[in-house]
C-alpha positions in Angstrom: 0.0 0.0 0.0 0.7 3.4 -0.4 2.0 5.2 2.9 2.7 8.3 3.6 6.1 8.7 6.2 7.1 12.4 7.3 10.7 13.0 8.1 10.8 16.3 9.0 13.1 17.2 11.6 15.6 16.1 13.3 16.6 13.2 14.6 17.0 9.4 14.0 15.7 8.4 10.8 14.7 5.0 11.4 13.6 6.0 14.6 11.1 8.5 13.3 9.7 5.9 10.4 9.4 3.6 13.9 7.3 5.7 15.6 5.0 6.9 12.3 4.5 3.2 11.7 3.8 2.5 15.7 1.0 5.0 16.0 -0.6 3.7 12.6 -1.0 0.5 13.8 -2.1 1.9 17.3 -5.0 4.2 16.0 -6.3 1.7 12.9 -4.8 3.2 10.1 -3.0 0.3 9.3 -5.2 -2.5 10.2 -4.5 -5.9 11.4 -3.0 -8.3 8.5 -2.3 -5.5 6.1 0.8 -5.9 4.0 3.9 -3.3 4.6 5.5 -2.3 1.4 9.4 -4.0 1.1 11.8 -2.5 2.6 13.7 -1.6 -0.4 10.5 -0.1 -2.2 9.8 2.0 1.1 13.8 3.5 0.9 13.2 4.4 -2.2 10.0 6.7 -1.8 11.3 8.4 1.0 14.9 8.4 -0.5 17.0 6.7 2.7 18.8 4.1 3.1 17.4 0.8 2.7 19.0 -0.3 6.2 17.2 2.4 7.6 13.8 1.1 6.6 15.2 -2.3 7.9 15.8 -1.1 11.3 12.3 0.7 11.9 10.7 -2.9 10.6 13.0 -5.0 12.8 12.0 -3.0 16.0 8.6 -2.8 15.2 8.5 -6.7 14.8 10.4 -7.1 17.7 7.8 -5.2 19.7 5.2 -7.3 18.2 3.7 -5.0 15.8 4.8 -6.6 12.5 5.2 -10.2 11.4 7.6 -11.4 8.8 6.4 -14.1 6.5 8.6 -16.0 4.5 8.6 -15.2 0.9 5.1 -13.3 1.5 6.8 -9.7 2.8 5.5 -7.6 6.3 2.3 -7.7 7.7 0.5 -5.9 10.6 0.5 -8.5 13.4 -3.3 -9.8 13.6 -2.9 -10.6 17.7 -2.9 -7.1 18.3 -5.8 -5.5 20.4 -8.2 -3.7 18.5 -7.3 0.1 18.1 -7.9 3.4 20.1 -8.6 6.1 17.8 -7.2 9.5 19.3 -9.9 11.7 20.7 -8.9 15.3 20.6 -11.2 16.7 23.7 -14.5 18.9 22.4 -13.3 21.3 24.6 -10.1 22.3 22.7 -12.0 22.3 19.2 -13.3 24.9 17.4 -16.7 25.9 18.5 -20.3 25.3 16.4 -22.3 28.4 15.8 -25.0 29.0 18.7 -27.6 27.7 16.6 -25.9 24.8 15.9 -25.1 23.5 19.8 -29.0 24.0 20.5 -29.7 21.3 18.0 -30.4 17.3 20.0 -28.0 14.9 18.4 -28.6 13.3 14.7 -30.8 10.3 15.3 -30.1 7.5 12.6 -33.0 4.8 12.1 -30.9 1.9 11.6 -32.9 -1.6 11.4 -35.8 -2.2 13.3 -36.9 -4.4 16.1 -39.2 -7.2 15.9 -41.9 -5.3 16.0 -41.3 -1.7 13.8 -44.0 0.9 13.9 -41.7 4.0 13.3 -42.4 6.3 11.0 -41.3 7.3 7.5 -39.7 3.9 6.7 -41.2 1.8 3.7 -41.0 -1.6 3.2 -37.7 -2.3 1.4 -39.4 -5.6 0.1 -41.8 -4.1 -2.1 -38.6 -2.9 -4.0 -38.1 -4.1 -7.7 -34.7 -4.3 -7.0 -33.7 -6.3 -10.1 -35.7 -4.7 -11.6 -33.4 -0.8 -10.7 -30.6 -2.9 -11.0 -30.3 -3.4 -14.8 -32.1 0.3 -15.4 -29.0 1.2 -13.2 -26.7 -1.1 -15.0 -28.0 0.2 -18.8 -27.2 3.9 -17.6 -23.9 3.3 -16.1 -22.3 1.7 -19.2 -22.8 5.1 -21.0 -19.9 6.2 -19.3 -19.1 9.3 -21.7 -22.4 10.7 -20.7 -21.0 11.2 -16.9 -17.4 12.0 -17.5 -18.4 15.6 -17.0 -20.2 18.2 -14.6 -24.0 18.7 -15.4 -26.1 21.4 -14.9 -27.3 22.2 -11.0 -31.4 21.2 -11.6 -30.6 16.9 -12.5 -30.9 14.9 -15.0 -33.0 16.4 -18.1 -34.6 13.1 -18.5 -35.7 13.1 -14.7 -36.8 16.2 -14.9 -39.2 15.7 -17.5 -40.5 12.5 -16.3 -41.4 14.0 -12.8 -42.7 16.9 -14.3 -45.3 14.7 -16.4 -45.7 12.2 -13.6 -46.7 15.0 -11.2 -48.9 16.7 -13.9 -51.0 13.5 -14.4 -51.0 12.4 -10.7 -51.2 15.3 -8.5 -52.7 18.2 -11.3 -49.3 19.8 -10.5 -48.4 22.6 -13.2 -44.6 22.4 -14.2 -42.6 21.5 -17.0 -39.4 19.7 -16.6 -37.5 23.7 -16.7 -39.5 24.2 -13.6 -38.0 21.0 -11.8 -35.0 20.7 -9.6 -34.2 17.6 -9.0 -32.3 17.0 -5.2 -31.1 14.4 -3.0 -34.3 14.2 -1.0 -37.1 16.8 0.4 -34.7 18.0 3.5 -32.1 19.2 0.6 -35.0 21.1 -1.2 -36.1 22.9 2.4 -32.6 23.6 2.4 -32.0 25.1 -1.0 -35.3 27.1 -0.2 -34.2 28.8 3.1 -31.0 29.5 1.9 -32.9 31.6 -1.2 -35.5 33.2 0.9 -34.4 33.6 4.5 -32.1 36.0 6.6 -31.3 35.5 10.1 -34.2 36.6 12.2 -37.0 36.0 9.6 -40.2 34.3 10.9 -41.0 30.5 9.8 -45.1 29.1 10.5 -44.7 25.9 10.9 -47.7 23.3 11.6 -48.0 22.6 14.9 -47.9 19.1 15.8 -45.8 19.2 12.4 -42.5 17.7 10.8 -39.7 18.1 13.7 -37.0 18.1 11.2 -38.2 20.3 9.0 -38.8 23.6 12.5 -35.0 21.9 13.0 -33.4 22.9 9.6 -35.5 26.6 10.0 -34.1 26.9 12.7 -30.7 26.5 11.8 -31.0 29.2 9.5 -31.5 31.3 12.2 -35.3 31.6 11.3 -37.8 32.6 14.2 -40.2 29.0 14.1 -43.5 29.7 15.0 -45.7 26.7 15.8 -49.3 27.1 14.4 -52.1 25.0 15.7 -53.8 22.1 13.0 -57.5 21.0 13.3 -59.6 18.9 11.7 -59.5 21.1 8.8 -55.9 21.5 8.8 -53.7 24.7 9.5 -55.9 26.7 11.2 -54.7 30.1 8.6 -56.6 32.7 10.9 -53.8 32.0 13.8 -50.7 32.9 11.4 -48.1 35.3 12.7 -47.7 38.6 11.1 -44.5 39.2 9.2 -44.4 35.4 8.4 -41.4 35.3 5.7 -42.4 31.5 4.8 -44.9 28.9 5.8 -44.6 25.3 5.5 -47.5 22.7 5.6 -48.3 19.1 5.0 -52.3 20.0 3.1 -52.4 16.2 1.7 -51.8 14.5 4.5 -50.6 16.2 7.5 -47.8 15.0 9.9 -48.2 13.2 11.9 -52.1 13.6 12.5 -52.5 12.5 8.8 -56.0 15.0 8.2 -56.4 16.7 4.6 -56.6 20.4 4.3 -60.0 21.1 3.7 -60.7 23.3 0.5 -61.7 25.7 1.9 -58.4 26.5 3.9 -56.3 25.8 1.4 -58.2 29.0 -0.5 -58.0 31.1 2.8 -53.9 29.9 3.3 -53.5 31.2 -0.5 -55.2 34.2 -0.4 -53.4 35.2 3.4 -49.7 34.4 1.3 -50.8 36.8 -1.6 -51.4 39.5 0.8 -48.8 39.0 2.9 -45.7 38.6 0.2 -45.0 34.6 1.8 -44.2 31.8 0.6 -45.8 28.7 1.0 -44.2 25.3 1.2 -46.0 22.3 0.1 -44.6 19.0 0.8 -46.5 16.6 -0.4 -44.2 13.4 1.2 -46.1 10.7 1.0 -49.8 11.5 -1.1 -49.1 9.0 -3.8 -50.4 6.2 -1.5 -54.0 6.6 -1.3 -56.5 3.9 0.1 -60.0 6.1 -1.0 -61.2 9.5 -1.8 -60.1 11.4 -4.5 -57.3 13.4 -3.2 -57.7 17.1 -3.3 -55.9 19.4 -5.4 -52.4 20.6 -4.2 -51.8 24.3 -3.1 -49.6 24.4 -5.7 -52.5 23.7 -8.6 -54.8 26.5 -7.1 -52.0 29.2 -6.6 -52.1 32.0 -9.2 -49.8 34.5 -7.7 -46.3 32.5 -7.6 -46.7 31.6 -4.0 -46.4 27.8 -3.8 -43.1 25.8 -4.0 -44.3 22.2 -4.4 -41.3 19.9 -2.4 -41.8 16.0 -2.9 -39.9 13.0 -2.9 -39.0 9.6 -3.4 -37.4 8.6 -0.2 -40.8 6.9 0.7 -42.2 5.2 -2.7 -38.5 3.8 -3.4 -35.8 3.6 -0.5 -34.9 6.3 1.5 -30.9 5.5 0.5 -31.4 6.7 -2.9 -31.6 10.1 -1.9 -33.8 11.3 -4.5 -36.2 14.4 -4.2 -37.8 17.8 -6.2 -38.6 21.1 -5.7 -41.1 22.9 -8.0 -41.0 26.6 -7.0 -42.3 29.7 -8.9 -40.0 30.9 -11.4 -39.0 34.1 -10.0 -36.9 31.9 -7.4 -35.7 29.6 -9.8 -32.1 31.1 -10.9 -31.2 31.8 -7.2 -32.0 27.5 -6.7 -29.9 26.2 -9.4 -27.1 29.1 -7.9 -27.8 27.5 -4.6 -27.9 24.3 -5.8 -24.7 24.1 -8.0 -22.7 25.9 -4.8 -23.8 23.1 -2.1 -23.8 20.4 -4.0 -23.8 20.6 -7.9 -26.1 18.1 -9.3 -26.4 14.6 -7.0 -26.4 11.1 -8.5 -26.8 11.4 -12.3 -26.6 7.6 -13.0 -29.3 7.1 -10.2 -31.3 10.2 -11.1 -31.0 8.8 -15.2 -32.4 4.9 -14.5 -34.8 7.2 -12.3 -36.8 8.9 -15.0 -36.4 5.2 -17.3 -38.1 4.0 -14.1 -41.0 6.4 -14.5 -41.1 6.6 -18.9 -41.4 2.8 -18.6 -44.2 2.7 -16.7 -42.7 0.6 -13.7 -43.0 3.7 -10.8 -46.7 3.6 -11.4 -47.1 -0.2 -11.1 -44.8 -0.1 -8.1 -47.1 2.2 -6.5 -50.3 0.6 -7.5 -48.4 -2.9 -5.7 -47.2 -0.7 -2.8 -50.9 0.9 -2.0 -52.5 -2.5 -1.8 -49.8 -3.8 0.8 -50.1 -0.4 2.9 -53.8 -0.6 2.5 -54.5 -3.8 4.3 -51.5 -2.7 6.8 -53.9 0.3 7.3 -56.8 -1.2 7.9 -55.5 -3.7 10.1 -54.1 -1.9 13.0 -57.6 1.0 12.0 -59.4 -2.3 12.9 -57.1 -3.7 15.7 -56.9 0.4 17.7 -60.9 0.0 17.3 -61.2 -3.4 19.1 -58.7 -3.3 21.3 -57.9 0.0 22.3 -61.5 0.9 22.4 -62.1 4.2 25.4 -58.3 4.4 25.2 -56.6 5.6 21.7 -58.8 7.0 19.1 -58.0 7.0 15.4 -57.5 10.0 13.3 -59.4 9.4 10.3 -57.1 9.0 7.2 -56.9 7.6 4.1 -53.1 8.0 2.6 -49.6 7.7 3.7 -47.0 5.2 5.9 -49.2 6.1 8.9 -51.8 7.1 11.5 -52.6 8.5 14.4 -54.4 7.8 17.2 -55.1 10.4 19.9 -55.3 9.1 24.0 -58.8 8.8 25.2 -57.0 10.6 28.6 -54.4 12.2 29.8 -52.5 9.3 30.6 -48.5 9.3 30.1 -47.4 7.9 26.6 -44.2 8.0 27.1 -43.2 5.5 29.7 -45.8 3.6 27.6 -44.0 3.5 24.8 -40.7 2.8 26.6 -42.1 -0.6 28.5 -43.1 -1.7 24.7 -40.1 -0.7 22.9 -37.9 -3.1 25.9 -40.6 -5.8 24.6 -39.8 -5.7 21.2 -42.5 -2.8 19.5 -41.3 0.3 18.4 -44.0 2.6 19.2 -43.6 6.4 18.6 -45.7 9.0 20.5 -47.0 12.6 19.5 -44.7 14.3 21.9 -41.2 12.0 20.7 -42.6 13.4 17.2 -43.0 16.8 17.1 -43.3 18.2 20.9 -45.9 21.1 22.1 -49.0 19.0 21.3 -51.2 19.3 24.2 -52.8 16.1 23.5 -51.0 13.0 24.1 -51.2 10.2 21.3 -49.4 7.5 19.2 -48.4 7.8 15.7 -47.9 4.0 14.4 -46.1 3.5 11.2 -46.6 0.7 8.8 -44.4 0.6 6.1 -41.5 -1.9 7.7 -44.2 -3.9 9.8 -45.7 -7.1 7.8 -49.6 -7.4 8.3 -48.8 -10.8 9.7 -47.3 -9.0 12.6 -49.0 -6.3 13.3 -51.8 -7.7 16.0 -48.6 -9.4 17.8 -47.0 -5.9 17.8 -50.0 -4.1 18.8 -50.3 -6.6 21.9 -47.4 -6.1 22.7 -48.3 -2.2 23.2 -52.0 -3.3 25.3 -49.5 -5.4 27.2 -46.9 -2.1 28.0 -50.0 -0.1 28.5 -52.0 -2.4 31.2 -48.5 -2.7 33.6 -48.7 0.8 34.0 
């Protein structure tokens, strides 16, 4: 391998290749039966003696730290104890932003116990895999096409498929110039504050609402203000003044899962034309619908530029691919490919390319038409399940789209330890308050995109269990 060996300084040659070599070992750069390069080969990239090089690997085997083999070269002894990175203290580091040490810790939502109702995670197994693989495959053996940058907004071809597959599915009016394609819908929050806010601007956010998204406001330095949801959805009359942006869920609102009635979505338009905002649609997880005719997005009824339309595919594909859009009016749309193209250029371009083959061919739509059945049945069972079972004590929210639902305490009992006895059981279970945080109701949101139906009564026992030792 290639090693790099500093001898500046002064002092014993060999001694100072000793000790480099020493502390790789120690701290895992050079791993346990790795191969040393000769000694002769090493002398000559630094330009010492070979002896030299000789000594520092004789001392170093002697201490135990290399092994010779016979006709095989110098290996990294494999008894060693595992390493001990080094830790420079936090203390002596350069310090965040104040902003920035407010935030709680990145969470990551690695894989799930037995029982897994947490939220926003779809079921990998509904995944043509093979299926990506060889759209994948077909796109990366046109290596000339990606041998260069590409322009900030994605792939052309994505960006005319989404364009048309949001224009017949959602009534969404783009064209694929109106698209930026980015790795997910937190990137496209991002790209919008950095376009629209300044430190100190004021942010409406739903309230309970998307914790992530109040999060990356408020790392922005944007004032979050929570507004209250009801059945009808963002209740518009209790906006602040001098909102700069609003962002809402109309489709199917997180985590409560209730539509924006029409007649909000008219008053929330007509409040963001008068008051110079802009409005942020997401629209996360709409395409999976189980009845109703959906209503029409914000962004179809808007007639004054207000409405940047944010959706991804994090939910109908896998969340690892990292793909995402932003449809926003066109007076923002230079400063989003500038903002784009400076944080991050352009994203995946063979993923983003077997992408929008994906969607041409037809295959995203019978993906989803297979997906919606599966999350259906998941639906109804734990709708049925809550009813039975739970019956005085959670009550569902009706809904009728998305990877999940929410059912709202009959009480004011304590969720949270709750949750806690079931989770040591086995059964994720995530409550309103772990979610988002200032609801004054208490409540569980259950997620069932990486639960089988098979498993869902066991897992939902598992939760009457947790709730009747309290």
């Amino acid at each position: 391998m290639d090693f790099h060996v500093s001898l500046a300084g002064r002092g014993d040659l060999s001694v100072r290749i000793y000790r480099q070599l020493r502390d790789a070992v120690l701290d895992g750069r050079l791993r346990a039966g790795e191969r040393l390069p000769p000694t002769r080969e090493l002398a000559r990239r630094l330009a010492v003696s070979r002896n030299t090089v000789a000594v520092a690997y004789d001392r170093l085997t002697a201490d135990g730290f290399l092994a010779g083999r016979v006709g095989a070269g110098t290996y990294v002894c494999a008894e060693l104890p595992p390493p001990k990175p080094r830790q420079v203290p936090a203390k002596r580091g350069p310090r965040p932003t104040a902003v920035w040490r407010s935030l709680p810790a990145p969470a990551g939502t690695g894989p799930g116990p037995a029982f897994d109702f947490r939220v926003g995670i779809p079921d990998a197994a509904l995944f043509p895999l093979d299926t990506w693989r060889r759209l994948l495959a077909r796109e990366l053996r046109d290596t000339a096409g990606f041998a260069h940058y590409a322009e900030p907004g994605g792939h052309p071809g994505l960006r005319a498929a989404i364009a048309r597959h949001v224009g017949v599915s959602r009534s969404v009016r783009a064209d694929a110039g109106d698209v930026l394609v980015t790795q997910g819908a937190q990137q496209a929050l991002d790209l919008l504050c950095r376009v629209l806010l300044e430190p100190g601007d004021r942010v409406a956010v739903e309230e309970p609402g998307y914790r992530m998204a109040r999060l990356l406001f408020a790392s922005h330095g944007a004032e979050v203000v929570g507004v209250p949801v009801d059945g009808e959805g963002l209740d518009v009359a209790a906006l602040p003044s001098r909102a700069k942006l609003v962002y809402v869920t109309p489709s199917h609102q997180f985590p409560l899962g209730t539509p924006m009635s029409l007649a909000r979505r008219a008053a929330l338009l007509a409040w963001a034309d008068r008051a110079g905002a802009v409005v942020v649609e997401d629209d996360y997880d709409s395409e999976f619908r189980f009845s109703d005719r959906p209503l029409e997005p914000l962004q179809s009824l808007d007639r004054d530029g207000r409405v940047a339309y944010v959706g991804s595919f994090s939910k109908t594909l896998l969340p690892m691919l990292r793909l995402g859009f932003l449809i926003a009016p066109a007076s923002l749309r230079d400063a989003l490919h500038h903002a784009r193209q400076l944080s991050g250029w352009h994203g995946d371009l063979p993923a983003q390319a077997a992408l929008a083959g994906f969607i041409d061919e037809g295959l995203f739509a019978r993906h989803l038409r297979r997906a919606t059945k599966v999350y259906a049945d998941r639906h109804e069972r734990i709708t049925t399940t809550l009813d039975r079972v739970f019956a005085g004590r959670l009550s569902v929210v009706p809904s009728a789209a998305g990877l999940h639902l929410c059912a709202l305490a009959g009480d004011d009992t304590d969720l949270e330890p709750i949750a806690a006895r079931a989770a040591a059981a086995g059964a994720a279970i995530q409550t309103l308050s772990d979610l988002c945080g200032g609801f004054p109701r208490q409540g569980v949101v259950l997620g069932y995109g990486s639960i089988p139906s098979a498993s869902i009564d066991a897992g939902l026992a598992v939760l009457d269990e947790a709730w009747g030792s309290a």
